[in-house]
mmCIF file as Biopython writes it, N, C-alpha, C and O atoms, coordinates in Angstrom:
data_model
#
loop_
_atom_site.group_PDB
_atom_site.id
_atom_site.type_symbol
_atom_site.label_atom_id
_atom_site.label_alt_id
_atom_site.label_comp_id
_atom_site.label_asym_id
_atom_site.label_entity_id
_atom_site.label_seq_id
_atom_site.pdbx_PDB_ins_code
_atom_site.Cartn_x
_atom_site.Cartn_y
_atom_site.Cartn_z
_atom_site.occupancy
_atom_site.B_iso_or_equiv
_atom_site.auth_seq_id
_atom_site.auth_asym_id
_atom_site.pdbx_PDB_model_num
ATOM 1   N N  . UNK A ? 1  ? -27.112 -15.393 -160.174 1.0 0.0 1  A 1 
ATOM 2   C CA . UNK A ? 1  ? -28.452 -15.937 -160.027 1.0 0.0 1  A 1 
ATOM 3   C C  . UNK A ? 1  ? -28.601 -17.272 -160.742 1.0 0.0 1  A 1 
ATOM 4   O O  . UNK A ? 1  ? -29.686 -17.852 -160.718 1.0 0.0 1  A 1 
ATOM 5   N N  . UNK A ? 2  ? -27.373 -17.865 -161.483 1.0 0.0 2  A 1 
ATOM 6   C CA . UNK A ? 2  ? -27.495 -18.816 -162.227 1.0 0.0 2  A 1 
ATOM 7   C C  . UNK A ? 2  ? -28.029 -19.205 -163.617 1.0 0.0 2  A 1 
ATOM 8   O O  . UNK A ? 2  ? -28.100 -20.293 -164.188 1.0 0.0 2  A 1 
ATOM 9   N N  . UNK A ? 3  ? -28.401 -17.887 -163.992 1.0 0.0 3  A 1 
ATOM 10  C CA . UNK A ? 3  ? -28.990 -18.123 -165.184 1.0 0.0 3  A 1 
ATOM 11  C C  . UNK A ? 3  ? -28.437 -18.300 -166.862 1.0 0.0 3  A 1 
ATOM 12  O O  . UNK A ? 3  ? -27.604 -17.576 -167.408 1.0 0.0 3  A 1 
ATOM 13  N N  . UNK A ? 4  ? -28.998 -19.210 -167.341 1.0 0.0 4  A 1 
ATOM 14  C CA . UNK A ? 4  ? -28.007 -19.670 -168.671 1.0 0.0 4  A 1 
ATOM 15  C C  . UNK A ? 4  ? -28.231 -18.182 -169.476 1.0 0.0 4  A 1 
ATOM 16  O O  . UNK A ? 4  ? -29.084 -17.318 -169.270 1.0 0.0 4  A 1 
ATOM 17  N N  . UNK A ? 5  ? -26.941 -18.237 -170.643 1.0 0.0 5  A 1 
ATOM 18  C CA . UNK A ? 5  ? -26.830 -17.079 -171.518 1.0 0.0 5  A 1 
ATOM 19  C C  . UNK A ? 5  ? -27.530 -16.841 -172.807 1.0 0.0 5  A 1 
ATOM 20  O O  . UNK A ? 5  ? -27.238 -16.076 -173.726 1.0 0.0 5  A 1 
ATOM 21  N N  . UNK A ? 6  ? -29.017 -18.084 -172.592 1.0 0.0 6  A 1 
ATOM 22  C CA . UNK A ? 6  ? -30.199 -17.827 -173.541 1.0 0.0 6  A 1 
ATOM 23  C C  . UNK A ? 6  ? -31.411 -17.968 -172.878 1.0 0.0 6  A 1 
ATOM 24  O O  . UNK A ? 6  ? -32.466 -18.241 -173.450 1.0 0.0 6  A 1 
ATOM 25  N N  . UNK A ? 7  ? -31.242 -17.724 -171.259 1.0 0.0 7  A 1 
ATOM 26  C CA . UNK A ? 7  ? -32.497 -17.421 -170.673 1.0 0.0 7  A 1 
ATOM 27  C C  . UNK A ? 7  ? -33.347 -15.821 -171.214 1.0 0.0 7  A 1 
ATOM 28  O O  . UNK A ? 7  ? -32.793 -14.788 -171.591 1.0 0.0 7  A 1 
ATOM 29  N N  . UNK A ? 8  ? -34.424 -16.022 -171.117 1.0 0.0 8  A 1 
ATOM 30  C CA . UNK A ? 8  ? -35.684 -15.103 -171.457 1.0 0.0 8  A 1 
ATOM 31  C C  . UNK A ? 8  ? -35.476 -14.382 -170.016 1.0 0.0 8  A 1 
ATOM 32  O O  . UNK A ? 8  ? -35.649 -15.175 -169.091 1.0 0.0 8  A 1 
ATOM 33  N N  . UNK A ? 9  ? -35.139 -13.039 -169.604 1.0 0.0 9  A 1 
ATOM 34  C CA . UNK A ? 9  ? -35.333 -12.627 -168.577 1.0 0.0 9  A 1 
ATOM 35  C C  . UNK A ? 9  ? -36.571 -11.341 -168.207 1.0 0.0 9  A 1 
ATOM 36  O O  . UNK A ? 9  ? -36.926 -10.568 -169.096 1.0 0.0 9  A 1 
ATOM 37  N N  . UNK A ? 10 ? -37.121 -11.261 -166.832 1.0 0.0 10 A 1 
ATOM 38  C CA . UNK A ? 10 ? -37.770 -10.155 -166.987 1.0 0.0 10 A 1 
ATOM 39  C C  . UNK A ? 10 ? -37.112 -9.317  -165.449 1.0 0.0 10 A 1 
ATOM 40  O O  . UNK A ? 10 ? -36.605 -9.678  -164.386 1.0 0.0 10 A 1 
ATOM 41  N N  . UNK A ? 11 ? -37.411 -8.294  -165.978 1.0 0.0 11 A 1 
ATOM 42  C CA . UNK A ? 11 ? -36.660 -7.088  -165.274 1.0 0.0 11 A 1 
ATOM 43  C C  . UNK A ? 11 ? -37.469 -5.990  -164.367 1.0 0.0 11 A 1 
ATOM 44  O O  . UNK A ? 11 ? -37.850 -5.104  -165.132 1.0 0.0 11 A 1 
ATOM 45  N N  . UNK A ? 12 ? -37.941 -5.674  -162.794 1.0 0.0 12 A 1 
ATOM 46  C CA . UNK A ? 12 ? -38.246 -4.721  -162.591 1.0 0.0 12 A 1 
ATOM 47  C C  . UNK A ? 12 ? -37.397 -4.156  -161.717 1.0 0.0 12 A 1 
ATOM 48  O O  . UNK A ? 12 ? -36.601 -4.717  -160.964 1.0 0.0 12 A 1 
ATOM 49  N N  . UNK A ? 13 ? -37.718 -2.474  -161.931 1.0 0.0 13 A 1 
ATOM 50  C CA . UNK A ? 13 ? -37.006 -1.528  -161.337 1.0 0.0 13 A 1 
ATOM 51  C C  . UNK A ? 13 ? -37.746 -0.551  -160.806 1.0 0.0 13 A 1 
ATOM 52  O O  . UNK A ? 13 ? -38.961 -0.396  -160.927 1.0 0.0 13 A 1 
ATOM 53  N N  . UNK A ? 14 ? -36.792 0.267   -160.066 1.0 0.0 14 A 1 
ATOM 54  C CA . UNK A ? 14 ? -37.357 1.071   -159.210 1.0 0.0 14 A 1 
ATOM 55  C C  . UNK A ? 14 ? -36.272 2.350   -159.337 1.0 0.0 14 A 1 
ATOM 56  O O  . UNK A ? 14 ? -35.131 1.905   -159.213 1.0 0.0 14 A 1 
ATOM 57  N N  . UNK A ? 15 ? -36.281 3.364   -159.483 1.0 0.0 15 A 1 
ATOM 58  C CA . UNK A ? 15 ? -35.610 4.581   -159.379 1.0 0.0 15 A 1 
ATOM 59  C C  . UNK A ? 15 ? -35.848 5.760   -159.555 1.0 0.0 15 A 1 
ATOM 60  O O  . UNK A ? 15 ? -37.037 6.027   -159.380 1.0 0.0 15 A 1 
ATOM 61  N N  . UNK A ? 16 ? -34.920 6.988   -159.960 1.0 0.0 16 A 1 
ATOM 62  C CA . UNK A ? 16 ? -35.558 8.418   -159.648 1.0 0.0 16 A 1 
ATOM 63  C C  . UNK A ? 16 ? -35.413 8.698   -161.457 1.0 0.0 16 A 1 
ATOM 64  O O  . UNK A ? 16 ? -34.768 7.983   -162.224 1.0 0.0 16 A 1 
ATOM 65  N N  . UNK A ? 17 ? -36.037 9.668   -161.749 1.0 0.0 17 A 1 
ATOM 66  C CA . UNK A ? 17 ? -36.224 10.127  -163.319 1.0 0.0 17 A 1 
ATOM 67  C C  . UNK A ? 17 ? -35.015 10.061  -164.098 1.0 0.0 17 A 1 
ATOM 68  O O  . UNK A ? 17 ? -35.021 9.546   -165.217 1.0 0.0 17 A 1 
ATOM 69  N N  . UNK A ? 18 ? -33.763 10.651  -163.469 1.0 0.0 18 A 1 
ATOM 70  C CA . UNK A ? 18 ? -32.957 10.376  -164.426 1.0 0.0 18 A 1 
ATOM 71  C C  . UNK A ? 18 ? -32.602 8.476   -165.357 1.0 0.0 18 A 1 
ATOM 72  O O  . UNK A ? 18 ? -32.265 8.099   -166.480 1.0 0.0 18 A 1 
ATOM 73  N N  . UNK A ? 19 ? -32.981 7.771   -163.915 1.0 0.0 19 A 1 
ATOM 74  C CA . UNK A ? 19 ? -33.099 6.314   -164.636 1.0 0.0 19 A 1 
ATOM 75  C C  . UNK A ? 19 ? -33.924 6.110   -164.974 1.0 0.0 19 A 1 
ATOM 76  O O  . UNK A ? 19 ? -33.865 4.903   -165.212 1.0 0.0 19 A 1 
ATOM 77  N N  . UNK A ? 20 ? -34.828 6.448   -165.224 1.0 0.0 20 A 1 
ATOM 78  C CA . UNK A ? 20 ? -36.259 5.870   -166.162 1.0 0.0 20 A 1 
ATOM 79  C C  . UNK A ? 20 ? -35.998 6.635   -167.374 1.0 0.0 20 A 1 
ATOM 80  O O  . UNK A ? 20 ? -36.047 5.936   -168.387 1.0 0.0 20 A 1 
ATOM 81  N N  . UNK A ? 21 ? -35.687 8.089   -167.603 1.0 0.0 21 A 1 
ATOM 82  C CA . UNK A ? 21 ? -35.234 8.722   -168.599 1.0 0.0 21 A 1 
ATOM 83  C C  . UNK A ? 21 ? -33.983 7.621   -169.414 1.0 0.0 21 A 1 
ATOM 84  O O  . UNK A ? 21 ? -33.930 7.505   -170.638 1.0 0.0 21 A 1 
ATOM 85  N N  . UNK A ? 22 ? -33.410 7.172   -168.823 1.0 0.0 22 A 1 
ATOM 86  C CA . UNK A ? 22 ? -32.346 6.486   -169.222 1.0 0.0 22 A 1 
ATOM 87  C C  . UNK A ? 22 ? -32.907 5.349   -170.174 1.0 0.0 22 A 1 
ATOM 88  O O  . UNK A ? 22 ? -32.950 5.026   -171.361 1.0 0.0 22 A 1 
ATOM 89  N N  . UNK A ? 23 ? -33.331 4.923   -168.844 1.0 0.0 23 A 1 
ATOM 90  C CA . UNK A ? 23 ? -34.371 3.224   -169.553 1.0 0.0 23 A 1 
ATOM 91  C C  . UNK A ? 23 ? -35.454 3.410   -170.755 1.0 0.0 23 A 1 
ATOM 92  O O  . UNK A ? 23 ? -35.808 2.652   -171.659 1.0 0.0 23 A 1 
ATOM 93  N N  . UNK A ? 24 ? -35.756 4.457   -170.466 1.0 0.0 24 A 1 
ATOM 94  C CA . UNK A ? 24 ? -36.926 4.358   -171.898 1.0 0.0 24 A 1 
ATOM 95  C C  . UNK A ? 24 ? -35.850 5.192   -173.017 1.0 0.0 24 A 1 
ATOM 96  O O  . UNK A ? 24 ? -36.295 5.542   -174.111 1.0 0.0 24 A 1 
ATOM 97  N N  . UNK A ? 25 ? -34.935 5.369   -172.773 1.0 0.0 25 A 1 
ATOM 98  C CA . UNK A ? 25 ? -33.968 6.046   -173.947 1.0 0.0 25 A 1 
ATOM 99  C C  . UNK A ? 25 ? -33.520 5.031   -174.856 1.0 0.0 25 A 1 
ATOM 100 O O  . UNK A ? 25 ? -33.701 5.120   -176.071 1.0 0.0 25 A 1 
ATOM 101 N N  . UNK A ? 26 ? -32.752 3.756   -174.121 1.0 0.0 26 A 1 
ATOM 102 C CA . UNK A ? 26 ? -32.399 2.628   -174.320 1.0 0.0 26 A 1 
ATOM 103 C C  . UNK A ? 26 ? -33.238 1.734   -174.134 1.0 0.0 26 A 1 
ATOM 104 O O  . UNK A ? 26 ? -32.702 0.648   -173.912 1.0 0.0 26 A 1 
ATOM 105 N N  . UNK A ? 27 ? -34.502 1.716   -174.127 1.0 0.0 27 A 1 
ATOM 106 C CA . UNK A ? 27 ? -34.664 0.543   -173.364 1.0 0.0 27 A 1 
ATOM 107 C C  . UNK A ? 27 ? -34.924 -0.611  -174.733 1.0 0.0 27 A 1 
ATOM 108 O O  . UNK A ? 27 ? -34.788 -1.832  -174.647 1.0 0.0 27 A 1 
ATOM 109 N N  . UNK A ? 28 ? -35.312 0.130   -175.920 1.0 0.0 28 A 1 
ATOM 110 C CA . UNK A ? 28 ? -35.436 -1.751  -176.966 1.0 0.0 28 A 1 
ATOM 111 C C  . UNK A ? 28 ? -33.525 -2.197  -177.171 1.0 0.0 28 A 1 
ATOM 112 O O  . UNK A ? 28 ? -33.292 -3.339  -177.569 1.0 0.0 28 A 1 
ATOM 113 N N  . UNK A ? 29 ? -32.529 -1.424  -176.933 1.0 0.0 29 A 1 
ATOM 114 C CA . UNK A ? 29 ? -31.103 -1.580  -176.799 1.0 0.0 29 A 1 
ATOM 115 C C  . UNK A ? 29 ? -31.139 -2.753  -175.697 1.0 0.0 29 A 1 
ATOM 116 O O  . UNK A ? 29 ? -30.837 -3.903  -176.017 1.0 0.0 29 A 1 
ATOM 117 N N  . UNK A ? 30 ? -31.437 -2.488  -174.677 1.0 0.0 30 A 1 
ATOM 118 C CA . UNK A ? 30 ? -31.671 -3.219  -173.072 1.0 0.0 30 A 1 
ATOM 119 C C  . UNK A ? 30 ? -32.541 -4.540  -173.238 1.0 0.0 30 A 1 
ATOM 120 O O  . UNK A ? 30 ? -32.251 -5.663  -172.825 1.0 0.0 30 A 1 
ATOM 121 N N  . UNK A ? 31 ? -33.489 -4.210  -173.824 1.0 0.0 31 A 1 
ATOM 122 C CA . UNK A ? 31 ? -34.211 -5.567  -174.357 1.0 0.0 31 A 1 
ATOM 123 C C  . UNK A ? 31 ? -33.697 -6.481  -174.861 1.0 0.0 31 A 1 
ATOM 124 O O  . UNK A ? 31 ? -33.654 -7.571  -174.291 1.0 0.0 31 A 1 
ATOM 125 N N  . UNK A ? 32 ? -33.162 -6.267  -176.088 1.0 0.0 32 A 1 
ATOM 126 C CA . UNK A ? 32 ? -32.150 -6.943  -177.490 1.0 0.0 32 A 1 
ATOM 127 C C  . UNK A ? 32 ? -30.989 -7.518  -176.703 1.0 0.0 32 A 1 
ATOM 128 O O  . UNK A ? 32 ? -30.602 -8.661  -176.946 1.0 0.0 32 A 1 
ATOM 129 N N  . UNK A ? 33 ? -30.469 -6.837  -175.851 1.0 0.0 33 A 1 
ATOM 130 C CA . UNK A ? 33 ? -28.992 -7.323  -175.484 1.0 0.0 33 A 1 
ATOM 131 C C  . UNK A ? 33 ? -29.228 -8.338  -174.375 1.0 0.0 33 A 1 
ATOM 132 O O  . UNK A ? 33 ? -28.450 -9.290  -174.440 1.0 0.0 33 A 1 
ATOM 133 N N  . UNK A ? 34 ? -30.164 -8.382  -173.302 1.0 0.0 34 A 1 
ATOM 134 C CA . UNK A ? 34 ? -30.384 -8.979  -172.429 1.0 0.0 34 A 1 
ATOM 135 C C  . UNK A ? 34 ? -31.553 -10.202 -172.834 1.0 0.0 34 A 1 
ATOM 136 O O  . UNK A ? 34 ? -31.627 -11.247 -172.187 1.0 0.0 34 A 1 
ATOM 137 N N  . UNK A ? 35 ? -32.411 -9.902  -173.964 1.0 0.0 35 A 1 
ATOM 138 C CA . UNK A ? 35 ? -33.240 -11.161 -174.185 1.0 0.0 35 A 1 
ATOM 139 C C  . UNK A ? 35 ? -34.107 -10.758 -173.092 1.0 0.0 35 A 1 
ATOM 140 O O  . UNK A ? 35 ? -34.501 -11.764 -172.502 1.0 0.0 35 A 1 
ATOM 141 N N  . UNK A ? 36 ? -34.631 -9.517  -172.510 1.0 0.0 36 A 1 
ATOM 142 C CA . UNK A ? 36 ? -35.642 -9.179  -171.627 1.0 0.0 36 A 1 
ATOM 143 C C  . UNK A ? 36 ? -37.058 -9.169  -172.251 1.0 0.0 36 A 1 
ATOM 144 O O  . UNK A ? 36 ? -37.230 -8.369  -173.170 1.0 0.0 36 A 1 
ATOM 145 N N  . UNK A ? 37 ? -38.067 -9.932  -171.883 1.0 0.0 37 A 1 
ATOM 146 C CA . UNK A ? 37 ? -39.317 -10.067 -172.318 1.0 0.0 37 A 1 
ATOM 147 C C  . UNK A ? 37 ? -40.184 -9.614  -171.189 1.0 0.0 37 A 1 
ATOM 148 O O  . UNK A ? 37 ? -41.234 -10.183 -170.892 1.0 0.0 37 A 1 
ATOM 149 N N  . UNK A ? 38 ? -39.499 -8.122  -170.311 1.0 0.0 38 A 1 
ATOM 150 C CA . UNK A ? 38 ? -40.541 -7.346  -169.480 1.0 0.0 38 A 1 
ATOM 151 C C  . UNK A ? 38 ? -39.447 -6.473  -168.756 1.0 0.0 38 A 1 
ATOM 152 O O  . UNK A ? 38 ? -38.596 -6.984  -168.027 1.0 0.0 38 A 1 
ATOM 153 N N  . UNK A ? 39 ? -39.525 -5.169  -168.998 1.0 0.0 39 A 1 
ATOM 154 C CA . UNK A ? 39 ? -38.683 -3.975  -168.160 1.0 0.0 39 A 1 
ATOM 155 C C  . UNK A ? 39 ? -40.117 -2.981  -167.771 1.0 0.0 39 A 1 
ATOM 156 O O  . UNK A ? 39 ? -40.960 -2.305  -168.359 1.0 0.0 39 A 1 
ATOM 157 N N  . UNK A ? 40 ? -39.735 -3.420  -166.322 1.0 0.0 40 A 1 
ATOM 158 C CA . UNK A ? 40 ? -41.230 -2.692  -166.471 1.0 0.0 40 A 1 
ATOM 159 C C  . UNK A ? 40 ? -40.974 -1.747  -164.416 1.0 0.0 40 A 1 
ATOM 160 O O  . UNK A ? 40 ? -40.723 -2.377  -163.388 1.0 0.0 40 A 1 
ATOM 161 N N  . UNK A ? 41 ? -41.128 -0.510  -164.508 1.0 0.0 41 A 1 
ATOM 162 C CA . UNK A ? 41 ? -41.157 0.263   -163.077 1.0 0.0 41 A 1 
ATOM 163 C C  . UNK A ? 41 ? -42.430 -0.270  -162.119 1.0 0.0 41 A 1 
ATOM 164 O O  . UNK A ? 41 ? -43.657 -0.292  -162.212 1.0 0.0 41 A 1 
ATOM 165 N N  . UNK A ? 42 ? -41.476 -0.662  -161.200 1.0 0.0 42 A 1 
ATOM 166 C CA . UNK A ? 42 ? -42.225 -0.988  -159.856 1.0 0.0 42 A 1 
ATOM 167 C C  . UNK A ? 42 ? -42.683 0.644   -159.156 1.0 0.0 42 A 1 
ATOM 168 O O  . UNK A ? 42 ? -42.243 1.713   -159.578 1.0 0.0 42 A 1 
ATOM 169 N N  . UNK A ? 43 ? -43.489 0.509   -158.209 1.0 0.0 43 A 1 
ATOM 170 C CA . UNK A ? 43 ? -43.905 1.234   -157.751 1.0 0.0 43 A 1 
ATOM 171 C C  . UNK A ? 43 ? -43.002 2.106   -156.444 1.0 0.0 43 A 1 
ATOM 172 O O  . UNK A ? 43 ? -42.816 3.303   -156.226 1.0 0.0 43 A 1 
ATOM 173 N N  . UNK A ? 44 ? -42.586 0.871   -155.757 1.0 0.0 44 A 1 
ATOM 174 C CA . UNK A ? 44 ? -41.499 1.029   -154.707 1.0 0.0 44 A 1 
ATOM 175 C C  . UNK A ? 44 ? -40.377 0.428   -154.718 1.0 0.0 44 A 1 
ATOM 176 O O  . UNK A ? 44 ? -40.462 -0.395  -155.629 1.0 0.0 44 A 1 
ATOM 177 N N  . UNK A ? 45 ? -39.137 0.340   -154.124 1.0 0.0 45 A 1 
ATOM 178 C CA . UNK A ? 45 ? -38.614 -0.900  -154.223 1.0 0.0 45 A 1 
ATOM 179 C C  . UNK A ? 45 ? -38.519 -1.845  -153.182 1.0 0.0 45 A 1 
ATOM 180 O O  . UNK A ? 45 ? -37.394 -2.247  -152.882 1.0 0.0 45 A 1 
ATOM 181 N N  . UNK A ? 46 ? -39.677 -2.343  -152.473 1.0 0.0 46 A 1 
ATOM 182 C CA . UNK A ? 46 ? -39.973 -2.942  -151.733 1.0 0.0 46 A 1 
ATOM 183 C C  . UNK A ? 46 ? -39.452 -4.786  -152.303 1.0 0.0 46 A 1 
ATOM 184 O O  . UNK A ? 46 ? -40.043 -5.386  -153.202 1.0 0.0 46 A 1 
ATOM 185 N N  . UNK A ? 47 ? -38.708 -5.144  -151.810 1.0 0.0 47 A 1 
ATOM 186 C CA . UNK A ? 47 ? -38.154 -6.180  -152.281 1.0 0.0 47 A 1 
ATOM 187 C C  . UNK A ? 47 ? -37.509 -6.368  -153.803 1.0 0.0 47 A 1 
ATOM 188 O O  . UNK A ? 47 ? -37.716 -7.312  -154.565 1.0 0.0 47 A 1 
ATOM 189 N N  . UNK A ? 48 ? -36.721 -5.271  -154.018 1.0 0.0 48 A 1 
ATOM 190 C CA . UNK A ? 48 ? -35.845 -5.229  -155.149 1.0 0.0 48 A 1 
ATOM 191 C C  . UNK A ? 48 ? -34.371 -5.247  -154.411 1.0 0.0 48 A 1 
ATOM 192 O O  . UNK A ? 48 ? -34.053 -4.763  -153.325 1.0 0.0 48 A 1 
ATOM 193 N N  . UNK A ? 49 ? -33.560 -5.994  -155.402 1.0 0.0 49 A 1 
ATOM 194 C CA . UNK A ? 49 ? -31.970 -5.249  -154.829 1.0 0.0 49 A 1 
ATOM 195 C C  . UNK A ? 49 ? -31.668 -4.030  -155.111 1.0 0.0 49 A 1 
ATOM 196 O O  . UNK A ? 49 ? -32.085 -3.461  -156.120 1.0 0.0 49 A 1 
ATOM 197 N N  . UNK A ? 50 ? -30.854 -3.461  -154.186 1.0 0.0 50 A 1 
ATOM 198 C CA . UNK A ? 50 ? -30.514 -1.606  -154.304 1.0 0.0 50 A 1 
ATOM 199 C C  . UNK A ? 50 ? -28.706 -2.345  -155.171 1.0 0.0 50 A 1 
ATOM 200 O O  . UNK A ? 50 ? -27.932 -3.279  -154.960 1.0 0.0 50 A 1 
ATOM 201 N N  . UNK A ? 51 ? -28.852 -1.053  -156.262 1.0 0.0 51 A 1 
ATOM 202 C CA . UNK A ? 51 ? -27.427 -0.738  -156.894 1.0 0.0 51 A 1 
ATOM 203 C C  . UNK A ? 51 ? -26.984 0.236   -157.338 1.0 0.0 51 A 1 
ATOM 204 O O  . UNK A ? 51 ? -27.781 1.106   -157.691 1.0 0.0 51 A 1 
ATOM 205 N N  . UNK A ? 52 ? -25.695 0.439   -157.475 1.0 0.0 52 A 1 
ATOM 206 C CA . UNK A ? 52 ? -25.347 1.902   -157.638 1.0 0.0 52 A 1 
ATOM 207 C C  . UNK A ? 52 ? -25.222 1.446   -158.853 1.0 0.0 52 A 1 
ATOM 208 O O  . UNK A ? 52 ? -24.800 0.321   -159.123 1.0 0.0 52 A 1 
ATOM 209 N N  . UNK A ? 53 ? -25.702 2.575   -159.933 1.0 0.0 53 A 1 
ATOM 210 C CA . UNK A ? 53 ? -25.187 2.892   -161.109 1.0 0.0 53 A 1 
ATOM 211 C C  . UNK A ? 53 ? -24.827 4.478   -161.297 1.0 0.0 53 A 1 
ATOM 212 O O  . UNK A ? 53 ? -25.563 5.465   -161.270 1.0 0.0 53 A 1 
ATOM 213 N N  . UNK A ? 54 ? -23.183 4.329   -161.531 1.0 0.0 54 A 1 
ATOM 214 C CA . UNK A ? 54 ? -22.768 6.303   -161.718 1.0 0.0 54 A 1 
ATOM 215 C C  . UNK A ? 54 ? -22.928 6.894   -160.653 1.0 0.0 54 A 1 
ATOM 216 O O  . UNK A ? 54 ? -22.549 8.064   -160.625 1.0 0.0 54 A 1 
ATOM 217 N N  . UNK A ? 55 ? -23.486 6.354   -159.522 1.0 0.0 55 A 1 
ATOM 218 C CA . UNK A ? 55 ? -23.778 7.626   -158.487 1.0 0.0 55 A 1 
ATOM 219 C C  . UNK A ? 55 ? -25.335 7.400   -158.331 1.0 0.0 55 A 1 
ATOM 220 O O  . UNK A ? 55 ? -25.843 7.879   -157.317 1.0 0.0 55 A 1 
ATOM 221 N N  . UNK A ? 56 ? -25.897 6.934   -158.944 1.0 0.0 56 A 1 
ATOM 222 C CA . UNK A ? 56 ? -27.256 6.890   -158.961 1.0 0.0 56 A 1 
ATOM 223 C C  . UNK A ? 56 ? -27.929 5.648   -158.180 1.0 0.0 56 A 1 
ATOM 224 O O  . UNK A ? 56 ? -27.512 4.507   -158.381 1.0 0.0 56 A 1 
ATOM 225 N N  . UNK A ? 57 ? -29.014 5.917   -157.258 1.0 0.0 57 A 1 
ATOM 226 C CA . UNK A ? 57 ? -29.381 4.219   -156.517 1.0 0.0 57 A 1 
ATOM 227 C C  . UNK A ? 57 ? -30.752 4.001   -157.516 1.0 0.0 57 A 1 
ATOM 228 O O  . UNK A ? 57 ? -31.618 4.834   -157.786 1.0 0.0 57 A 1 
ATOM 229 N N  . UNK A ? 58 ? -30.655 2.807   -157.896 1.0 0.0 58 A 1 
ATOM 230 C CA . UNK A ? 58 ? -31.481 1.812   -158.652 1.0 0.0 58 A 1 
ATOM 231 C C  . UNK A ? 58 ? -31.679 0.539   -157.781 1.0 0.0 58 A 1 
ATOM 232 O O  . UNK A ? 58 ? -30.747 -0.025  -157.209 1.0 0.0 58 A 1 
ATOM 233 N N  . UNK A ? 59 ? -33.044 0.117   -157.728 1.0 0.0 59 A 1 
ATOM 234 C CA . UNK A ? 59 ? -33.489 -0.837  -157.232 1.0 0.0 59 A 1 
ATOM 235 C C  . UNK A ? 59 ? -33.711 -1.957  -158.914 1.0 0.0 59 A 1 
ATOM 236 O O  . UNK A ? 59 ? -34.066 -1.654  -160.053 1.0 0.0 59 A 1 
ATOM 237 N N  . UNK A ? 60 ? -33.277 -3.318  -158.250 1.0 0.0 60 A 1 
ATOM 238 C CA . UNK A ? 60 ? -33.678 -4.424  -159.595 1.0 0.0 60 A 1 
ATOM 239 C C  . UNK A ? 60 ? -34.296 -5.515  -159.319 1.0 0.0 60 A 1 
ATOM 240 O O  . UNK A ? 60 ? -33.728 -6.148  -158.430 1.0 0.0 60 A 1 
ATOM 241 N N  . UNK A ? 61 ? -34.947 -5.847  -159.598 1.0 0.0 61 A 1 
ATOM 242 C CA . UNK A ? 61 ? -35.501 -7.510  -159.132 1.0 0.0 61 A 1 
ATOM 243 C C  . UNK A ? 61 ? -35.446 -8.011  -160.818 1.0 0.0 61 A 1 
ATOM 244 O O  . UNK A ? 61 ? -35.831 -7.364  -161.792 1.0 0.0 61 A 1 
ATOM 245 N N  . UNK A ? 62 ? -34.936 -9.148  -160.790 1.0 0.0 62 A 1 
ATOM 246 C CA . UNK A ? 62 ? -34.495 -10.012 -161.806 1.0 0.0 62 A 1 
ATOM 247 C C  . UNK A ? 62 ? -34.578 -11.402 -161.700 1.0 0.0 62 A 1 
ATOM 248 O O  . UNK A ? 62 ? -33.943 -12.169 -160.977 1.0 0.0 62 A 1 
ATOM 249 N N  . UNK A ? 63 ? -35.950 -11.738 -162.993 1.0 0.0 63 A 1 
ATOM 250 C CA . UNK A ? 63 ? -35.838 -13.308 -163.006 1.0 0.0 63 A 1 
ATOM 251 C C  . UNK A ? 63 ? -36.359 -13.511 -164.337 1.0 0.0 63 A 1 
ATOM 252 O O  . UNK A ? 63 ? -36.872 -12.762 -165.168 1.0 0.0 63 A 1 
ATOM 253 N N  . UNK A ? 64 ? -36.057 -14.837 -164.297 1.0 0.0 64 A 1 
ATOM 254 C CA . UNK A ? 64 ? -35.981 -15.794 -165.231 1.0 0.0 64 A 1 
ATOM 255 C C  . UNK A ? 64 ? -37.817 -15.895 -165.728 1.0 0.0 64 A 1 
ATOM 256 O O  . UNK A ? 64 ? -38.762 -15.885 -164.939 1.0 0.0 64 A 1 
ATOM 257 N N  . UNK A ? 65 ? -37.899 -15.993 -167.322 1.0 0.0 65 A 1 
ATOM 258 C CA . UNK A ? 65 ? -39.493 -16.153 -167.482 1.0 0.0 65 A 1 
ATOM 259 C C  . UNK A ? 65 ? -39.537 -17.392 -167.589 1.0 0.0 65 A 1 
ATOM 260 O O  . UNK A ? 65 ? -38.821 -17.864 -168.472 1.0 0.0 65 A 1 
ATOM 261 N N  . UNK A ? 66 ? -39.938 -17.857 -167.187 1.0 0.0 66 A 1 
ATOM 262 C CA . UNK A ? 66 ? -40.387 -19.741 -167.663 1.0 0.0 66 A 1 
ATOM 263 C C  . UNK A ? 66 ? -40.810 -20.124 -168.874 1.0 0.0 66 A 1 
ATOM 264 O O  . UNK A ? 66 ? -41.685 -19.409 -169.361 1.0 0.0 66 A 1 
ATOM 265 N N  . UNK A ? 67 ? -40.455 -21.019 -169.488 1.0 0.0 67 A 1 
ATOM 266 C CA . UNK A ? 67 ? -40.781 -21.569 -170.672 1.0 0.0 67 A 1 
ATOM 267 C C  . UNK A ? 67 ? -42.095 -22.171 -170.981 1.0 0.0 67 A 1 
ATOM 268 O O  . UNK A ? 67 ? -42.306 -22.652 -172.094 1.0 0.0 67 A 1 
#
């Protein structure tokens, strides 16, 4: 997506309980490591990318916060 390795990013997702269980397990870990200033569940994933994680489908939409 091009983004430099001290961009501010924000993060939404879309998935089934075991990944949200996941994400709020980790999620100030996920924050800290990525410099995310918003992880936050979409409703659908109506214009997210689909990805497999483990077996599991996760939707992500990922961008950059503006300065």
């Amino acid at each position: 997506k091009g983004f430099e390795i001290m961009d501010r990013i924000r993060v939404i997702w879309h998935g089934d309980a075991e990944i949200r269980a996941a994400l709020e397990t980790h999620r100030d870990y996920i924050l800290g490591e990525t410099l995310c200033e918003e992880l936050r569940e979409a409703p659908n994933p109506e214009g997210l990318e689909p990805f497999d994680i483990n077996g599991r489908e996760v939707h992500l939409g990922i961008s950059k916060v503006p300065i």
